[in-house]
Backbone as a chain_set.jsonl record, in Angstrom:
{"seq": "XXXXXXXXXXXXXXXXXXXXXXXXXXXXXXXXXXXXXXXXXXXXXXXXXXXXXXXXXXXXXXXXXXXXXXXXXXXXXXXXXXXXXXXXXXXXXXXXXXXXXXXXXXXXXXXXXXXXXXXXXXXXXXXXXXXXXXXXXXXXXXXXXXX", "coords": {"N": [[71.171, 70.217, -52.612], [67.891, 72.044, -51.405], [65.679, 74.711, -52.594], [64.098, 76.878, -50.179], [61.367, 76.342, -49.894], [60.682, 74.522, -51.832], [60.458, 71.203, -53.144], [61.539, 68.311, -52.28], [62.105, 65.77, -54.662], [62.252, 62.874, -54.237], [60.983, 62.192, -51.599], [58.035, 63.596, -52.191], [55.242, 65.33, -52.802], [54.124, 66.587, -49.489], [51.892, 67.206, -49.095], [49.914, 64.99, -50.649], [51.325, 62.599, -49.017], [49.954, 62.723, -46.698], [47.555, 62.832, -47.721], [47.36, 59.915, -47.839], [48.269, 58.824, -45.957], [46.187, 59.374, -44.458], [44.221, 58.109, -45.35], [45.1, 55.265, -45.698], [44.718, 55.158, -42.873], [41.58, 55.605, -42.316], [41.069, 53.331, -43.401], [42.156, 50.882, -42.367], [41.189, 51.649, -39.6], [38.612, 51.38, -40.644], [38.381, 48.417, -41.403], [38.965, 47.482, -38.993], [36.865, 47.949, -37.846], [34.961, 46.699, -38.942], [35.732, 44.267, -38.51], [35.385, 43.86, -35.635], [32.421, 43.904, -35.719], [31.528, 42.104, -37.29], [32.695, 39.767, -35.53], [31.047, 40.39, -33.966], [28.344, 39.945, -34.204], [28.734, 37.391, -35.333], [28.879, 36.508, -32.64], [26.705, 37.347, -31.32], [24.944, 35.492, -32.653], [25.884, 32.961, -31.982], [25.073, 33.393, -29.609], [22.408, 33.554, -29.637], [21.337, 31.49, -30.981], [21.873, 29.501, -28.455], [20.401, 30.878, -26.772], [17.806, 30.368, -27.989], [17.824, 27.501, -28.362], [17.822, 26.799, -25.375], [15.412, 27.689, -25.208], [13.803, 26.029, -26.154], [14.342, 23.604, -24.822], [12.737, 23.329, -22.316], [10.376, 23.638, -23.756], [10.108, 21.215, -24.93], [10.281, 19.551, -22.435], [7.661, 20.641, -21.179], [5.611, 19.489, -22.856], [6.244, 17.358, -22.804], [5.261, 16.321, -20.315], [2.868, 17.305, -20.433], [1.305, 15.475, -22.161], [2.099, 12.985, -20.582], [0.442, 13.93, -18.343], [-2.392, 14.188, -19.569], [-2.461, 11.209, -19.63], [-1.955, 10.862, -17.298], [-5.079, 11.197, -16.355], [-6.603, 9.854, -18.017], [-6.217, 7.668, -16.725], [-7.137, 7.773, -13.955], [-10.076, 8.609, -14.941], [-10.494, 6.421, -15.193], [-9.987, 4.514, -12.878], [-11.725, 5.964, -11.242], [-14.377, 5.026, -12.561], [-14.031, 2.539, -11.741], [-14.255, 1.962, -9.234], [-16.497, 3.315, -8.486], [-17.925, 0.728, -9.879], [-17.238, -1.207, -8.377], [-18.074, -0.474, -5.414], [-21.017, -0.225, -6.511], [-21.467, -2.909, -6.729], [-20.493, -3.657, -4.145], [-22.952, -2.244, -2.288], [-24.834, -3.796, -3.527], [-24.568, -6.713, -2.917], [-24.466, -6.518, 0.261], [-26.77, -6.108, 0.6], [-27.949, -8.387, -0.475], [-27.19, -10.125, 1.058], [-28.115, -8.748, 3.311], [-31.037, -9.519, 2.872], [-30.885, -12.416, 3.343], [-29.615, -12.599, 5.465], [-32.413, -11.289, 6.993], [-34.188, -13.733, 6.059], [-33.013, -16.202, 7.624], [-33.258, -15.566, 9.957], [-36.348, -15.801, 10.312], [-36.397, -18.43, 9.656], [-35.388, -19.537, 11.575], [-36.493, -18.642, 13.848], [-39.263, -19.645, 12.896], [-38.313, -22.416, 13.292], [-37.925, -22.849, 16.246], [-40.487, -22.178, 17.398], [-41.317, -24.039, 16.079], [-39.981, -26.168, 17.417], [-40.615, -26.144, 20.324], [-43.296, -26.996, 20.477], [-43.197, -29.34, 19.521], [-42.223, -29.646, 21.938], [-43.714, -29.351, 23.868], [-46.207, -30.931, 24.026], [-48.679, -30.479, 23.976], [-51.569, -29.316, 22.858], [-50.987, -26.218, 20.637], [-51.468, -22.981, 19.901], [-50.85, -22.129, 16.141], [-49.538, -19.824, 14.73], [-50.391, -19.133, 11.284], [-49.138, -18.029, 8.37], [-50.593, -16.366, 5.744], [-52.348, -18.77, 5.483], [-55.104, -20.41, 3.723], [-58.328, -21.156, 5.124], [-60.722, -23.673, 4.831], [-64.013, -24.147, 4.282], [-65.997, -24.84, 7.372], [-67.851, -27.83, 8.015], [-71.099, -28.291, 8.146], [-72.99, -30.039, 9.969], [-75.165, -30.075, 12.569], [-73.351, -30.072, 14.641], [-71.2, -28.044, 16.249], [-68.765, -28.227, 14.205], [-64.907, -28.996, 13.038], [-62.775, -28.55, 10.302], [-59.98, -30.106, 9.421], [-57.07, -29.519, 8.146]], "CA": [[70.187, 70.743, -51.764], [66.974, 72.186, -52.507], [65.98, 75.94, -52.299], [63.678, 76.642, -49.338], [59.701, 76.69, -50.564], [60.414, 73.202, -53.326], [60.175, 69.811, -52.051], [62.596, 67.511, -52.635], [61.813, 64.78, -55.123], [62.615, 62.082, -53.269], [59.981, 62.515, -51.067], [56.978, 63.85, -53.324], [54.983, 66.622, -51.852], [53.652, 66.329, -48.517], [50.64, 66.737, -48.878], [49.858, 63.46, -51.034], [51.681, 61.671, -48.08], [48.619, 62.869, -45.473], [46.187, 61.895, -47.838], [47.803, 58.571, -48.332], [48.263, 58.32, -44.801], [44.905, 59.189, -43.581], [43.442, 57.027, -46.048], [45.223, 54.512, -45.006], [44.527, 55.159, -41.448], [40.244, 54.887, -42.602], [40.964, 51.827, -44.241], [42.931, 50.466, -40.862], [39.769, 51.622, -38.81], [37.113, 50.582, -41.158], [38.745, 46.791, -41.246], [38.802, 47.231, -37.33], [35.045, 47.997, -37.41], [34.085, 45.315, -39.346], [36.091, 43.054, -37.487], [34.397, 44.119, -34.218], [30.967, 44.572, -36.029], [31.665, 40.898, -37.515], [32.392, 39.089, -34.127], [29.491, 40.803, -32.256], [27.022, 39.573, -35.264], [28.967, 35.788, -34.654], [28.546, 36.074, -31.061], [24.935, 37.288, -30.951], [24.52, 34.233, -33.344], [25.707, 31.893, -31.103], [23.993, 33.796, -28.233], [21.058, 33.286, -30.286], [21.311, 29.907, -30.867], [22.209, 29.063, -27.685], [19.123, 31.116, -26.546], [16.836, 29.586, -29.067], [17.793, 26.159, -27.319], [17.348, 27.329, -23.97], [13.87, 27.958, -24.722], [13.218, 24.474, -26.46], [14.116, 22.413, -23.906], [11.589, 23.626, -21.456], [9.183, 23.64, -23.967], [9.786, 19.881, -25.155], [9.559, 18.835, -21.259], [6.361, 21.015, -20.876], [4.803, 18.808, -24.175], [5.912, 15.868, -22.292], [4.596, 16.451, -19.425], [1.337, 17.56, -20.662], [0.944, 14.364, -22.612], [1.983, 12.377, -19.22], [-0.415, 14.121, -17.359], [-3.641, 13.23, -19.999], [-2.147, 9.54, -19.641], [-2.706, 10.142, -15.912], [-5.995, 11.836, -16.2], [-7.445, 8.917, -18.573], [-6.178, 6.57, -15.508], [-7.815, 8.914, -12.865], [-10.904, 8.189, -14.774], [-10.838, 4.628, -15.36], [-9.896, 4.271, -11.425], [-12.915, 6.451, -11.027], [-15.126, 4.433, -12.829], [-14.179, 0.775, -11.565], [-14.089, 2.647, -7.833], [-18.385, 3.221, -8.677], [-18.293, -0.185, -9.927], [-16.924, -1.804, -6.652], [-19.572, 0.351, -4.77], [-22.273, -0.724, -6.493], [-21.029, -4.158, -5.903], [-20.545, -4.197, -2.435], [-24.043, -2.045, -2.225], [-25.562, -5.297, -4.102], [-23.68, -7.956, -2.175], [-25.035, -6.064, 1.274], [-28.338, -5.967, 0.41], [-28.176, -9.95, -0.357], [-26.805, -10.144, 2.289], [-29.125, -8.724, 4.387], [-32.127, -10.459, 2.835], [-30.477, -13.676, 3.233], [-30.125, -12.507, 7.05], [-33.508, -11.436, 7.48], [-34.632, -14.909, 6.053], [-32.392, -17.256, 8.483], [-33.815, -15.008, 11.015], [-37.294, -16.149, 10.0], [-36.552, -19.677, 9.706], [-34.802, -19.702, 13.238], [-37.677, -18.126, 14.966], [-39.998, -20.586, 12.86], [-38.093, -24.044, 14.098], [-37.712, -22.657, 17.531], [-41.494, -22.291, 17.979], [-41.785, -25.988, 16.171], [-39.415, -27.367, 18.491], [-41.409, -25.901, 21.438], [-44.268, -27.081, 19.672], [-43.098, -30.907, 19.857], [-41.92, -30.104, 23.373], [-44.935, -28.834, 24.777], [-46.552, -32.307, 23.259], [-49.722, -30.372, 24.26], [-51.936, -28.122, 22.175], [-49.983, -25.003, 20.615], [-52.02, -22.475, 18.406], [-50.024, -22.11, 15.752], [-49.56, -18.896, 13.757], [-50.2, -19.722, 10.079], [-48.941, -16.895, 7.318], [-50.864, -16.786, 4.407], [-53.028, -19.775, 5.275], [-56.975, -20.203, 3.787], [-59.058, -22.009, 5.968], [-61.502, -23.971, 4.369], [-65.099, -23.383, 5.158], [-66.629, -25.748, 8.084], [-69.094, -28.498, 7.045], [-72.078, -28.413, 9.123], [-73.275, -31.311, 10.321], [-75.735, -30.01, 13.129], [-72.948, -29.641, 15.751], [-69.824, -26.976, 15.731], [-67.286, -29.292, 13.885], [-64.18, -27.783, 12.356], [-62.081, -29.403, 9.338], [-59.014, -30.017, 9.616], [-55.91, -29.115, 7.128]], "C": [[69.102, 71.438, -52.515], [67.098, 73.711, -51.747], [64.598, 75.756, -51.121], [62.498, 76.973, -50.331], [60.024, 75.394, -51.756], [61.028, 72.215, -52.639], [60.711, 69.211, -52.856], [61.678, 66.187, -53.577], [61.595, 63.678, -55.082], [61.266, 61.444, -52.849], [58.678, 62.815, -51.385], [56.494, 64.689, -52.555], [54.239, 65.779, -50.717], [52.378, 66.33, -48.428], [49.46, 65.355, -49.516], [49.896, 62.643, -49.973], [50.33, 61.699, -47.002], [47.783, 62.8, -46.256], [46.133, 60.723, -47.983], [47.767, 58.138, -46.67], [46.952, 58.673, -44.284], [43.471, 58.651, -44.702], [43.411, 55.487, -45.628], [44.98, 53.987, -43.988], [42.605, 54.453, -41.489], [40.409, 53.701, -42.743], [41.023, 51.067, -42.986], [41.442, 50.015, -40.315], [38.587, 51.197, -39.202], [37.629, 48.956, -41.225], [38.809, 47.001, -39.457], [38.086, 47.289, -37.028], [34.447, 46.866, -37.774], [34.6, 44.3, -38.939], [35.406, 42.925, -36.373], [33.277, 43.962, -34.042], [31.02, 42.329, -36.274], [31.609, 39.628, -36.098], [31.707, 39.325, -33.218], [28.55, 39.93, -33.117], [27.63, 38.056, -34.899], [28.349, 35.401, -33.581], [27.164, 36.171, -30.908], [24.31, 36.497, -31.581], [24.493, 33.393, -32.383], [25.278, 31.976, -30.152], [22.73, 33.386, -28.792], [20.468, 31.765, -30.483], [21.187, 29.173, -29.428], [21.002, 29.225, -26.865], [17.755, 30.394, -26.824], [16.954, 27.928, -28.021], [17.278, 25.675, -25.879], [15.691, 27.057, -23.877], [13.0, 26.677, -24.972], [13.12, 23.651, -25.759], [12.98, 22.486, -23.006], [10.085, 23.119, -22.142], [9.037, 22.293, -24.505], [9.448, 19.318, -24.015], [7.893, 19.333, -20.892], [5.711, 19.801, -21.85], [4.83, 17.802, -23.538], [5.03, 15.568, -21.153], [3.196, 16.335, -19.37], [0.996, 15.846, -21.325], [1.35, 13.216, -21.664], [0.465, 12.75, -18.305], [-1.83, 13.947, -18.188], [-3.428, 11.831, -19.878], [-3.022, 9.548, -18.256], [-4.029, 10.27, -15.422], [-7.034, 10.926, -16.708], [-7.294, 7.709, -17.246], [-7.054, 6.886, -14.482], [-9.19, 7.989, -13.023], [-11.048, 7.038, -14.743], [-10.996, 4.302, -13.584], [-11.739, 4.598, -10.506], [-14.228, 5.419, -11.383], [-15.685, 2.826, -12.161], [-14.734, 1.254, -9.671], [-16.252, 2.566, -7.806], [-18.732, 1.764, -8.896], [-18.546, -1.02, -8.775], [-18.036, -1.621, -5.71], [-20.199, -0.298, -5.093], [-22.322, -2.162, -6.239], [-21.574, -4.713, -4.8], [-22.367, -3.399, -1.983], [-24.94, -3.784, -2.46], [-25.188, -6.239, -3.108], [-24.364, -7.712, -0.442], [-26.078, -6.495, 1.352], [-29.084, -7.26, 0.578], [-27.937, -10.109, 0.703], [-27.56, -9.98, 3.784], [-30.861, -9.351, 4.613], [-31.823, -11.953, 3.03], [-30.232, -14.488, 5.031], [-31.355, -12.706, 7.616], [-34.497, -13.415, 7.257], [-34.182, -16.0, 7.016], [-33.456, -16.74, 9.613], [-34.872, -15.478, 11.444], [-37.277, -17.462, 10.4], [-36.289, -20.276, 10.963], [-35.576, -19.617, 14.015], [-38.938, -19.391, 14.197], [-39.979, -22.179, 13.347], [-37.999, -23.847, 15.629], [-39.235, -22.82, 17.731], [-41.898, -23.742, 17.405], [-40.97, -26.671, 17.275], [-40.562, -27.195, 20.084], [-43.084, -26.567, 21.239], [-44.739, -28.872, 20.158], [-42.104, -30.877, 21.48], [-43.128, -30.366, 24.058], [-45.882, -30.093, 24.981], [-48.436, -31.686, 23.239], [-50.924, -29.511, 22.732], [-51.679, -26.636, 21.91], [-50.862, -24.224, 19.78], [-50.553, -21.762, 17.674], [-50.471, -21.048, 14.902], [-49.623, -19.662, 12.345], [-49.82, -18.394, 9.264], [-49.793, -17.388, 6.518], [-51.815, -18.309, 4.261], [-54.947, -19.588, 4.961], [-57.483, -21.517, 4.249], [-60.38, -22.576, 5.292], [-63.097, -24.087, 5.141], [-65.895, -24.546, 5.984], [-67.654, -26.556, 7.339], [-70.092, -28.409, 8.51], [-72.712, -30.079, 9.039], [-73.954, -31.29, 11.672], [-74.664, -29.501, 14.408], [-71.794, -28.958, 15.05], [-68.969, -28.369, 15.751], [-66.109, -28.332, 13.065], [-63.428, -28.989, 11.268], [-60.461, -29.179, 9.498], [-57.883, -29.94, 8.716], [-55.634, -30.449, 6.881]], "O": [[69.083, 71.555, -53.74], [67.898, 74.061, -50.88], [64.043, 74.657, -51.094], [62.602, 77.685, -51.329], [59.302, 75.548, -52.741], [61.896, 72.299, -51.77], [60.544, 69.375, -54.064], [60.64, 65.738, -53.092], [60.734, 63.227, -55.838], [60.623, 60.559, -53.414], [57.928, 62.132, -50.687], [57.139, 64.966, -51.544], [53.832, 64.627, -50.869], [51.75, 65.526, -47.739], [48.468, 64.926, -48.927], [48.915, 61.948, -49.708], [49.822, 60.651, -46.602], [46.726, 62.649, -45.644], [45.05, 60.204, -48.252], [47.202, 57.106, -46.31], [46.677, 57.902, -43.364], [42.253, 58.828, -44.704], [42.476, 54.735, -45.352], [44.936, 52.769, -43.811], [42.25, 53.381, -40.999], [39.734, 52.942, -42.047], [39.974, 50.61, -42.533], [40.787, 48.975, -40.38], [37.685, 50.75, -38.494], [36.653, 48.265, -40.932], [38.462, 45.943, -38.933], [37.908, 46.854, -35.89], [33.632, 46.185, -37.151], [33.925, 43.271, -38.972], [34.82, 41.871, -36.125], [32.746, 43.853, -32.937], [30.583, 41.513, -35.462], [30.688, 38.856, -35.83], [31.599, 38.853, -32.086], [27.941, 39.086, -32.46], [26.93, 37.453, -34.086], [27.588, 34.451, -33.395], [26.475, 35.262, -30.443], [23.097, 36.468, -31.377], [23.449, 32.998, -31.864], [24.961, 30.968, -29.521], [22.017, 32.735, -28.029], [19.421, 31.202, -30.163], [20.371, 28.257, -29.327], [20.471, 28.269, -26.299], [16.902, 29.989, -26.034], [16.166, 27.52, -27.168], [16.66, 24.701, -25.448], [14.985, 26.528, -23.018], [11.979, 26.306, -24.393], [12.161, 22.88, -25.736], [12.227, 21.512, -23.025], [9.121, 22.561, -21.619], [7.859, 21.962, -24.641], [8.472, 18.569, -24.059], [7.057, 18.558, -20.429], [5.159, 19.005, -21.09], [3.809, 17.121, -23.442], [4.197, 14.662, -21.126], [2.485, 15.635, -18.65], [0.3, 15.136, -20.599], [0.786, 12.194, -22.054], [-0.325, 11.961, -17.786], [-2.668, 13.472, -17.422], [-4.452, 11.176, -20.073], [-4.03, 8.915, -17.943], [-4.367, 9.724, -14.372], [-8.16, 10.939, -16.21], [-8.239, 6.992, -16.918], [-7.825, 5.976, -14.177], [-9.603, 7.146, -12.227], [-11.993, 6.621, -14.072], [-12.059, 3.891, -13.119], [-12.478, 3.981, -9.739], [-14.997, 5.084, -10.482], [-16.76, 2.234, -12.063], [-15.653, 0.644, -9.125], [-16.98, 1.821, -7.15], [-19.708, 1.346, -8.272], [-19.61, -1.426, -8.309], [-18.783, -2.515, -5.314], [-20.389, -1.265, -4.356], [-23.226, -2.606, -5.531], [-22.418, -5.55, -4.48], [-23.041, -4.159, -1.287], [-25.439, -4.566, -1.651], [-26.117, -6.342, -2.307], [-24.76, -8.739, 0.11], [-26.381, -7.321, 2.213], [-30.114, -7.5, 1.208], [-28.916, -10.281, 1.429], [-27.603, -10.642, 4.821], [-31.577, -9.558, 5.593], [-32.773, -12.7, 2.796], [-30.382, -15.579, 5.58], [-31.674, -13.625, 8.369], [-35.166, -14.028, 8.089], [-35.067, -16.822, 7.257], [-34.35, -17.461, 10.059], [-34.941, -15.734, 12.646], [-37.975, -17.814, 11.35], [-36.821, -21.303, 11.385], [-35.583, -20.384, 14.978], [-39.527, -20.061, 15.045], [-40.906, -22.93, 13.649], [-38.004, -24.899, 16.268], [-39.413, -23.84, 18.396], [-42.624, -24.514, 18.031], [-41.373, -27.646, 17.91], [-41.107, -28.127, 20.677], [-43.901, -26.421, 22.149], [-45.706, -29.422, 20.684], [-41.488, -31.82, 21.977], [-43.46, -31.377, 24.676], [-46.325, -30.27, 26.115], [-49.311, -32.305, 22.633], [-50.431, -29.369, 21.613], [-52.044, -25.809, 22.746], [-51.117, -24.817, 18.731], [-49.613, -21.172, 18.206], [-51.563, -21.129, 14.339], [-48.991, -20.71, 12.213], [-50.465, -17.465, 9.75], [-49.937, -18.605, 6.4], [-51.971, -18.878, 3.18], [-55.779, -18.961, 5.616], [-57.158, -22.642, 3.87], [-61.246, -21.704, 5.223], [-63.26, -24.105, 6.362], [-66.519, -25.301, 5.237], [-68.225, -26.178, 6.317], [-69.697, -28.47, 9.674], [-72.764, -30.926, 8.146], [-73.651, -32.284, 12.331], [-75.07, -28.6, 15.142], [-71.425, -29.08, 13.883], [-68.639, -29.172, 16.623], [-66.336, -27.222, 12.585], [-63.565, -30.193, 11.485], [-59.923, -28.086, 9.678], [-57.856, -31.139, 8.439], [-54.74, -30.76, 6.094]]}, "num_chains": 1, "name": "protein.A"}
């Protein structure tokens, strides 16, 4: 046995043991921090990543999009353009159209008064457009010349 106040050999003094043990104990807790500290820094990686992705996709469909929608914007105009063409077209095509009217019109109303003309069998004065009348010959009495 030992005497009271001297520490058995065995054993070694006690107070060694509590710095051995609360060394130990740091050590423990600092490997339990950096374990903890370690798998948050993983995770907010792959949160990060995962994030990071998130935001790409959107922004590759926006890119597509946008370069769809100048495709449809160069179509727009082309549509636009042929759309004026057409117009002026059918403007043109009208127009013939209506001079091609007014002329029948003309010619209709001119054989109608010839047919009446060779109905009548009689004497018709006849409108002339644009006709020059050549100038009478005298010859003492009113004579007229005839076309």
């Amino acid at each position: 046995m030992t005497a009271p106040g001297e520490t058995p050999e065995a054993t070694g003094s006690r107070q060694h043991g509590v710095w051995t043990g609360l060394s130990l104990g740091a050590v423990v807790i600092s490997l339990a921090a950096g374990a903890f500290w370690g798998g948050f820094v993983l995770g907010a990686r792959s949160l990060g990543m995962d994030s990071i992705q998130a935001l790409q996709d959107p922004q590759r469909e926006r890119a597509a999009l946008t370069a769809e929608l100048v495709g449809l914007r160069q179509v727009s105009i082309a549509c636009e353009r042929t759309q004026r063409i057409d117009q002026e077209r059918d403007r043109s095509v009208q127009e013939q159209l209506k001079a091609a009217q007014d002329e029948r019109l003309a010619l209709t109303s001119e054989v109608s008064s010839l047919k009446r003309l060779i109905r009548a069998g009689g004497v018709v004065w006849w409108r002339c457009r644009d006709c020059a009348w050549p100038p009478a010959r005298r010859s003492g009495s009113l004579g007229t010349a005839l076309l």
